[in-house]
C-alpha positions as CSV (number, residue, x, y, z in Angstrom):
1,X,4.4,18.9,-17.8
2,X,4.2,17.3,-14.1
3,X,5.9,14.5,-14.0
4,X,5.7,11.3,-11.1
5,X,6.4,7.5,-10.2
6,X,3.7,5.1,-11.3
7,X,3.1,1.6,-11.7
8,X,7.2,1.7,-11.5
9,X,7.9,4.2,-14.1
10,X,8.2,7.7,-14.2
11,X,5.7,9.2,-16.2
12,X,4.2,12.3,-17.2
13,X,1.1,13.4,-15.0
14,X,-2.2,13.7,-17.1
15,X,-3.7,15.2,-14.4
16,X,-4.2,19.2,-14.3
17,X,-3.6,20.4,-10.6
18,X,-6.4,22.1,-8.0
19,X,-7.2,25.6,-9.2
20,X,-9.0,26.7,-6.2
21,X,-10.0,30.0,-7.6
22,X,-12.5,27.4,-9.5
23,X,-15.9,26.9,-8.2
24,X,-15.8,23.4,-10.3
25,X,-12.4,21.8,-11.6
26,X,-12.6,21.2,-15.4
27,X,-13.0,17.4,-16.8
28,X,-9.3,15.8,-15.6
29,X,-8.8,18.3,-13.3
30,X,-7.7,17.1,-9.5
31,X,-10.6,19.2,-7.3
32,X,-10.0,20.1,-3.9
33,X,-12.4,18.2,-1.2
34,X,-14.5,21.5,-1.1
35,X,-15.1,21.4,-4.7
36,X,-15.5,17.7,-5.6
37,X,-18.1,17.6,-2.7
38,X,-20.0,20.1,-4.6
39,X,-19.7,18.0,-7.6
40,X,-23.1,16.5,-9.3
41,X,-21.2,14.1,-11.2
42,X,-18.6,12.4,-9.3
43,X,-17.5,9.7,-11.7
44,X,-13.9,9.6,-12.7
45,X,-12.9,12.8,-10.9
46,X,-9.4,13.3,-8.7
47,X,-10.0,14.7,-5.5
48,X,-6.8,15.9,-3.3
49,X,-7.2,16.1,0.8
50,X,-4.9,17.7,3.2
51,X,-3.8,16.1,5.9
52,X,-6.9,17.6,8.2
53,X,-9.6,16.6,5.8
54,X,-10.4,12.9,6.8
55,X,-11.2,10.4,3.9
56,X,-14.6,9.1,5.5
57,X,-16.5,11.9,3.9
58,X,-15.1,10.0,-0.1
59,X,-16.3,6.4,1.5
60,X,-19.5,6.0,-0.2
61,X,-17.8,6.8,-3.2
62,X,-15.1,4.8,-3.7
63,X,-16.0,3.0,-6.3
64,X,-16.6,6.8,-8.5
65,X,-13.3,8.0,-8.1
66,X,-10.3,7.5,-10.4
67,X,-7.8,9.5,-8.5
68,X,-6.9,10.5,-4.8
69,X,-3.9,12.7,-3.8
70,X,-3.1,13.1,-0.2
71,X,-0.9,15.9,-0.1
72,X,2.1,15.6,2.6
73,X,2.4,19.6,3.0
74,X,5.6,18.6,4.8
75,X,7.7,15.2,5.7
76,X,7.0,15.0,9.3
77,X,3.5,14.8,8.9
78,X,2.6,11.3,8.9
79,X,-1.4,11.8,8.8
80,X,-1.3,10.6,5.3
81,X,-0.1,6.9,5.8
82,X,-2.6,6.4,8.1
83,X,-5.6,8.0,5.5
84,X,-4.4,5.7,2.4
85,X,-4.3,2.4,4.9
86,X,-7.8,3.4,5.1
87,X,-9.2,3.8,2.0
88,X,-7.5,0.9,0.9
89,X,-9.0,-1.1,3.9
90,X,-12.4,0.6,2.4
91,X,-11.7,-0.9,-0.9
92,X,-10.5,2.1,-2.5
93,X,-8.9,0.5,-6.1
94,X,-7.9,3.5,-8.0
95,X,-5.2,5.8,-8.3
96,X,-3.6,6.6,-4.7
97,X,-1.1,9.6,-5.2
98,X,1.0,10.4,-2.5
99,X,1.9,14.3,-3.4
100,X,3.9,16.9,-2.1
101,X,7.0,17.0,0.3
102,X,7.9,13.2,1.3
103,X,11.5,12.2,0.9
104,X,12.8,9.4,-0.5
105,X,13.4,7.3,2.4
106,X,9.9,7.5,2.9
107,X,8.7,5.9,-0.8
108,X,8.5,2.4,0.3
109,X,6.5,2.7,3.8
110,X,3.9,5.1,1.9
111,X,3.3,1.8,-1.1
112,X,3.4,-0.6,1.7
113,X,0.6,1.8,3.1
114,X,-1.3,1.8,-0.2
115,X,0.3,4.6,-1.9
116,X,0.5,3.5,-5.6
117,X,1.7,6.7,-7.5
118,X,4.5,8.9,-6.1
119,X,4.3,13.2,-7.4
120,X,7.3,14.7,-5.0
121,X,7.7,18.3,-4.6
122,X,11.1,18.2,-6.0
123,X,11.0,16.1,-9.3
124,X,14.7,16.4,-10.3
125,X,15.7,12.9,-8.1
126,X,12.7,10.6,-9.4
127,X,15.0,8.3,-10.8
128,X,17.0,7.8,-7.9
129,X,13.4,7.6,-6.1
130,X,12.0,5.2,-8.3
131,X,15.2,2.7,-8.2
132,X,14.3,3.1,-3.9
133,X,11.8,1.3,-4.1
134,X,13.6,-1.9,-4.8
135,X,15.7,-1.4,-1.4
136,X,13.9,-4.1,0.3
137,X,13.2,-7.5,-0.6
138,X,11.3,-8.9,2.6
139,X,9.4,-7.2,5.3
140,X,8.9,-8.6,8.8
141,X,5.6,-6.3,9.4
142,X,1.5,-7.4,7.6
143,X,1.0,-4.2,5.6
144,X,-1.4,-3.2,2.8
145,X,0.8,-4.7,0.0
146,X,1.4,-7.9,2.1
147,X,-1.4,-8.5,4.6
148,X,0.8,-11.4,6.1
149,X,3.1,-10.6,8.5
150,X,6.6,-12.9,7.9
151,X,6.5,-15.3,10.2
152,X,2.9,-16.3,8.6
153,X,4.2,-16.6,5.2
154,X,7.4,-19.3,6.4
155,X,6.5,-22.6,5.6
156,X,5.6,-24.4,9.2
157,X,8.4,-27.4,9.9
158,X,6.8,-30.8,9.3
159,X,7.8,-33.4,11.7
């Protein structure tokens, strides 16, 4: 069984992956965005994009869906951090799985992006992944896990 970081644990996935030689994923199946838009019933499904499938087509449904995976088919490709800023900025409140080929280094910028749940392509360092996320203790920058930027959150001098 799959296994991933979530809610700072590693865990096993319940989730079944995408079978796209499915015309409709099976009850706790992740769809791809082709499928789930054919879905009738899109309460408490997954849905997956890739990074050139835009999240503004899952908007209205937000509030439906128990699971999104934005796949990161390689590191470089940043598009990802910017899609889960935005559903989170939409008021996206379920499961955000970043998936696929991140490093390590890359953990904490993805949850201060909105990322809550962590399934890398390599599962055999999720330990040393998951104790990552503790490098930091502060951050300078307003993110989607602190919307203040530091110098906001410093107590102002009294005189």
């Amino acid at each position: 069984m799959p296994r991933l970081i979530k809610d700072g644990a590693v865990i096993d996935d319940r989730w079944q992956p995408i079978d796209l030689d499915s015309d409709a994923p099976r009850a706790g199946q992740i769809a791809s965005l082709e499928q789930w838009l054919n879905l009738a019933d899109k309460a408490g499904t997954g849905v997956q994009l890739e990074p050139a499938e835009e999240p503004d087509t899952l908007f209205p449904h937000l509030h439906e869906i128990a699971l999104i995976v934005i796949n990161f088919p390689v590191f470089t490709d940043g598009r990802g951090f910017s899609y889960a800023r935005r559903l989170r900025e939409h008021g996206y409140r379920g499961e955000l799985r970043a998936g696929g080929h991140f490093i390590r280094d890359q953990l904490t910028y993805l949850r201060r992006c909105g990322f809550d749940a962590f399934q890398m392509a390599d599962e055999s360092g999720l330990e040393a992944a998951l104790a990552s996320l503790s490098d930091f203790t502060e951050f300078y920058q307003a993110a989607e896990d602190q919307p203040l930027p530091l110098f906001r959150r410093r107590a102002e001098p009294t005189s």
